[in-house]
C-alpha positions in Angstrom: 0.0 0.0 0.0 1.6 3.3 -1.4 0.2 5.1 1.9 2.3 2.9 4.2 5.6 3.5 1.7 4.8 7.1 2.4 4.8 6.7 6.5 7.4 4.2 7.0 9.9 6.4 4.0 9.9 3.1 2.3 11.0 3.7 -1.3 9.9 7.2 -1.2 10.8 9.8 0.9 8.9 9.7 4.5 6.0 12.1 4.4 2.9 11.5 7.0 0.7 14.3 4.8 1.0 11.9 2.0 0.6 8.7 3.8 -2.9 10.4 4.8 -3.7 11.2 1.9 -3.5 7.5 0.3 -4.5 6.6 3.5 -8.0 8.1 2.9 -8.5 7.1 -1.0 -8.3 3.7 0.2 -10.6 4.4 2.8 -13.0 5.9 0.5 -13.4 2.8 -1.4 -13.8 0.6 1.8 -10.8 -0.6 2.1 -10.6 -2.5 5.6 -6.8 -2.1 6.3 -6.7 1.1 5.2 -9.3 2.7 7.2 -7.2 0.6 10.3 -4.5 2.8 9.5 -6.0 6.1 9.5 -7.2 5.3 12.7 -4.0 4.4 13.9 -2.8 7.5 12.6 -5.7 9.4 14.5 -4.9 7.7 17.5 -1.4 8.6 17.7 -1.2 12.1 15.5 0.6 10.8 13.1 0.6 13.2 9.7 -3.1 13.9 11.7 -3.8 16.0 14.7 -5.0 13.7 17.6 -8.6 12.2 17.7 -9.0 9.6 19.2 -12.9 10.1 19.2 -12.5 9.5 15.4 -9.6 7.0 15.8 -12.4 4.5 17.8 -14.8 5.4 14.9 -12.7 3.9 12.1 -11.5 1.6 14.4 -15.4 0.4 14.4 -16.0 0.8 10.9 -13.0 -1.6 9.8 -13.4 -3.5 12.4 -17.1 -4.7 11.4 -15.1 -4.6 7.9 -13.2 -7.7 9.6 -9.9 -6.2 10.1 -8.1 -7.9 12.8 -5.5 -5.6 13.8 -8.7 -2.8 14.0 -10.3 -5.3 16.3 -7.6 -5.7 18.4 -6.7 -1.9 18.9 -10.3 -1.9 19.8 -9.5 -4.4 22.2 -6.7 -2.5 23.6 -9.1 0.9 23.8 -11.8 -0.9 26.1 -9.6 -2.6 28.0 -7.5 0.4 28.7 -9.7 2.9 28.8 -8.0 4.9 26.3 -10.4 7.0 24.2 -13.5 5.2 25.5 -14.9 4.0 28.8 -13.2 1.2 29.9 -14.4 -1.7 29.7 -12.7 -5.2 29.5 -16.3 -7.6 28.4 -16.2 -5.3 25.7 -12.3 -5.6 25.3 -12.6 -9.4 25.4 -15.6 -9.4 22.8 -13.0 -7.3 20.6 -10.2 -9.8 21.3 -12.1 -13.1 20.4 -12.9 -11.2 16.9 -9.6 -10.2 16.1 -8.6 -14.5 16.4 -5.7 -15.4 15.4 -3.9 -12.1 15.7 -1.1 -12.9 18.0 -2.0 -9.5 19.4 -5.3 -10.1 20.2 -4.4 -13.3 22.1 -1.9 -12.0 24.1 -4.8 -9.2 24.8 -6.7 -12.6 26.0 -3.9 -13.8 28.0 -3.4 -10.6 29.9 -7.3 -10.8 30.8 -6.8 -14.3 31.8 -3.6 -14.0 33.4 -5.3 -10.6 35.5 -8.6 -12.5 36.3 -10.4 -11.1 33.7 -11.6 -13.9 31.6 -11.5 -17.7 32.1 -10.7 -19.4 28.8 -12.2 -23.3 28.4 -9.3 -25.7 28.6 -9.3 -25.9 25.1 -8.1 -22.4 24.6 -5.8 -22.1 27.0 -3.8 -25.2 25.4 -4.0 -23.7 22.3 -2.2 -20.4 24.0 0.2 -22.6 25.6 1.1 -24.0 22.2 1.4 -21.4 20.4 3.3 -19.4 23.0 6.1 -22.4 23.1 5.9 -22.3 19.0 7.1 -18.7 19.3 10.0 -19.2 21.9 11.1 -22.1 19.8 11.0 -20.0 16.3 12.8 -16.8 18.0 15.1 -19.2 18.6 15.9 -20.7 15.5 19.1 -19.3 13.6 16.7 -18.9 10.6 14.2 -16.4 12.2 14.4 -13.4 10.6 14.1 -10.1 12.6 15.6 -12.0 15.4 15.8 -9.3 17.9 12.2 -8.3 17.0 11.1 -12.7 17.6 13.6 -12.9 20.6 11.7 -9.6 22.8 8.3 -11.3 22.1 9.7 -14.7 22.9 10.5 -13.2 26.0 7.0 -11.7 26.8 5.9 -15.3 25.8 8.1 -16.8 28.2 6.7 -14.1 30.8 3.3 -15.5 30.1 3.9 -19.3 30.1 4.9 -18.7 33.8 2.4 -16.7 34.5 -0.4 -19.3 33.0 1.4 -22.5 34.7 1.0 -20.6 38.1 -2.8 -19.6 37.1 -3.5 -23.3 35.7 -1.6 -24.8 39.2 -3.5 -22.4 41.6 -6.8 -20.5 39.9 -7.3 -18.2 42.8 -4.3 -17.0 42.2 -3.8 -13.5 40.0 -1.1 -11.9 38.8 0.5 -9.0 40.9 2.8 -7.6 38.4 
């Protein structure tokens, strides 16, 4: 997408205006993804000014469009309180749609791991898998991005420990 050439200076020279710009002829045409990142750009001011009131609006529209990384930001807005009330059902209801976004999930393991939400046994084995797939890829001399695989292998790491102690003692809750 030329808009995200334009914001990251990828192949072009970096220019936030411009990245809007594509940004919101995308958009226009109901382009999921691109109406994810001019929220994101909303959110954080990026090429924008600040709104995060119509950040959480395009975060809605594309996230009804489907767009997982849209329904996990929404995730992240409920459950933080950041630009809406909080509220973590809500926050959870985002996370479940967003799936398989790695995000998302580890949005999902932070409610579980805080007492937030009880997954079904089920789920939480498919966390535990997938959270020992990523420390075993990070560190495979293949990997690509290493350092980037290696930090969240380390927040994966983080959360195995923190989902043995929840899955060996329930009534326990994180404190950190």
């Amino acid at each position: 997408m030329l808009g995200m050439c334009y914001l990251r200076g990828d192949g072009v020279p970096e220019n936030k205006e411009e990245a809007i710009k594509w940004f919101r002829i995308a958009a226009e045409r109901g382009e999921p993804n691109a109406i994810y990142l001019l929220a994101l750009c909303y959110f954080k001011g990026e090429g924008v000014l600040e709104d995060k009131a119509e950040a959480i609006r395009l975060y809605h529209i594309a996230a009804e469009k489907g767009d997982t990384g849209a329904q996990y930001e929404l995730g992240e807005c409920y459950y933080n309180g950041d630009g809406v009330p909080q509220d973590k059902a809500e926050a959870i209801k985002w996370y479940k749609k967003a799936g398989v976004n790695w995000y998302a999930r580890t949005g999902l393991i932070r409610c579980y791991v805080n007492g937030d939400y009880v997954p079904d046994m089920e789920e939480l084995e498919d966390w535990l898998s997938g959270l020992r797939w990523l420390v075993e890829f990070a560190n495979d001399d293949k990997a690509k991005d290493k350092e980037y695989w290696q930090e969240l292998a380390r927040e994966a790491a983080e959360l195995l420990r923190e989902i043995e102690v929840r899955k060996n003692n329930p009534m326990s809750r994180s404190t950190g």
